[in-house]
Structure formats: C-alpha cells, structure tokens
C-alpha positions in Angstrom: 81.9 124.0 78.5 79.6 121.2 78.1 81.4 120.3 74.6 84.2 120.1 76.5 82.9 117.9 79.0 81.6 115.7 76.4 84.5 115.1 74.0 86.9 114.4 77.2 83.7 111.8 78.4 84.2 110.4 74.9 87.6 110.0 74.8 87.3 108.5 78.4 85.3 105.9 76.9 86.3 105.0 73.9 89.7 103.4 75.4 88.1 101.3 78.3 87.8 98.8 75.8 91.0 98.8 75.3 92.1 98.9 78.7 89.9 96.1 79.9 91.2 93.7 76.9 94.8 93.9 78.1 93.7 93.2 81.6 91.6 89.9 80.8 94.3 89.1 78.6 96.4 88.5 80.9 93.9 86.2 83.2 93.0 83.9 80.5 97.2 83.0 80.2 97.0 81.9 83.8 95.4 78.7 83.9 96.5 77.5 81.0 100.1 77.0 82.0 101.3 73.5 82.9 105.0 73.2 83.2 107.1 72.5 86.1 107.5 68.9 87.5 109.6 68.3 90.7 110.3 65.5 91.9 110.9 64.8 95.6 110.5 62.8 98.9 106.4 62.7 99.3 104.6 62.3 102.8 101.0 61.1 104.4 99.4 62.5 106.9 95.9 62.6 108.3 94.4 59.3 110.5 96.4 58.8 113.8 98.3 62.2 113.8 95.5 64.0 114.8 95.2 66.6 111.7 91.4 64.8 110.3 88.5 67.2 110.9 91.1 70.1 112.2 91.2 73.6 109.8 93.7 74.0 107.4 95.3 76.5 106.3 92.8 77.7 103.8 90.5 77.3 105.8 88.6 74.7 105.2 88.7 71.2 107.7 90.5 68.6 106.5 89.6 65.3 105.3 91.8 62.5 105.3 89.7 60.6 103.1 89.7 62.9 100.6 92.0 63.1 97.5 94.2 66.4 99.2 97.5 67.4 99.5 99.7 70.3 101.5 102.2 72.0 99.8 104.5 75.2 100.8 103.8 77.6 97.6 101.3 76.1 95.4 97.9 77.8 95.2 95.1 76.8 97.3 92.8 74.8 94.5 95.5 74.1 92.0 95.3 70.6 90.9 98.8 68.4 90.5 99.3 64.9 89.5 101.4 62.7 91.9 103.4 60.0 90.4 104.8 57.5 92.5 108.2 56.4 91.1 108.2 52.8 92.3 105.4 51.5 90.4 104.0 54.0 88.1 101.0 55.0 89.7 99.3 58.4 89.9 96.5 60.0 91.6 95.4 63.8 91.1 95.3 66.0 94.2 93.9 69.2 95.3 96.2 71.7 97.1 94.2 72.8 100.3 96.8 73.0 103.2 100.6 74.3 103.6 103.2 71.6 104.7 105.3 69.7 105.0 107.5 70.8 107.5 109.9 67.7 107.5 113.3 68.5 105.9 114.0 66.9 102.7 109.9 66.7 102.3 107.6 68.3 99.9 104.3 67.3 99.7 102.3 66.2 102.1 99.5 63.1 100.5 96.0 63.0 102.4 95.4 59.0 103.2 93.0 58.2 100.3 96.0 59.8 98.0 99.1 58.0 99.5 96.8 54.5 99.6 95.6 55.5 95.8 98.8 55.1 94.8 100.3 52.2 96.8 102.3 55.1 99.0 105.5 53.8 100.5 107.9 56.0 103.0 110.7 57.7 101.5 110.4 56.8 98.1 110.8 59.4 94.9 107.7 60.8 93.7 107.0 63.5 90.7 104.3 65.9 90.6 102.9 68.7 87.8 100.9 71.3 87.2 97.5 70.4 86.3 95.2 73.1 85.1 92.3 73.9 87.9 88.9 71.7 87.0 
C-alpha cells in the first residue's frame, strides 16, 4: 500500500512542472502584445466639471493634473500613446477611469494630457497599445 501511495505521489509530481510551464507561458505573452491603434474623437475632462479629487472607477481619486485617461474596455494600468492628429504631438497615458460617455467619443484626456499635447475639441486623435511600465 505505501508503494502504491508513493509511485502515484511521484507521478503527481513529476508533471507539475509541466503543468505550471504552460500556465506561465501563457502570462508572459500578455504584455508583450502592442497592436491595435484606433483612431477617434478624444475628450478632456477634470477642472471645472467637478470630477478632480472624486473616485474613479478603479478606485483610485482622480487627478486632473496627472497624465490619465478614461477609457470603456481597456485595462486599468495599461499604458497608450495619444497622438493628436492636428500637429503631431503625443503624450503617454495611464488608463485609470471608464468613460467617455459622449457619443461619437472615446477617450477621455486628464488636463495635463489634453494641454500636453496642444488638445483642441473635436479633432481626430490615434492611440496604441503601450506595454505596462
């Protein structure tokens, strides 16, 4: 009985290596992906509106000075580069809030990222994936 128990220990063992190499496998493919670019109508919001200092929707309260963003699906902490199409200019943002809710709308730019690149109103803008930092 206790041979028993030991060869079917064994064999339990021996392929958790295996197991756990498909698993982090996978994880390690995650962040390394950097494909889509949309490009869209972009927002600001922050001063004036009332949102600065309020929660967000992950949670944390948000900072209009800071170099944020909302967006409806992309991961809290992702990183994307915003490019405004008038002039060129781009400014890397952190995803930490859901929005907008305007149709025809988005992303939502903090007011240190809209000013960072010369934001103007209803103007084409382009954003990617960045991988997180």
């Amino acid at each position: 009985m206790i041979r028993l128990f030991a060869a079917a220990l064994l064999c339990a063992l021996s392929t958790m290596p295996a197991v756990a190499q498909d698993i982090f496998a996978g994880v390690r493919s995650i962040n390394v992906t950097m494909t889509k670019e949309e490009t869209c109508i972009a927002s600001q919001y922050g001063v004036g509106d009332g949102y600065h200092g309020r929660r967000t929707a992950s949670g944390e309260r948000f900072n209009a000075y800071a170099m944020t963003a909302a967006h409806r699906t992309r991961r809290f902490g992702s990183h994307v580069t915003v490019t405004n199409k008038a002039n060129g200019r781009s400014v890397l943002v952190r995803i930490n809030d859901r929005g907008p809710f305007i149709k025809g709308r988005c992303i939502d730019l903090s007011r240190a990222a809209a000013n960072d690149s010369a934001w103007a109103a209803r103007r084409p803008w382009s954003f990617g994936n960045r991988r997180a930092l």
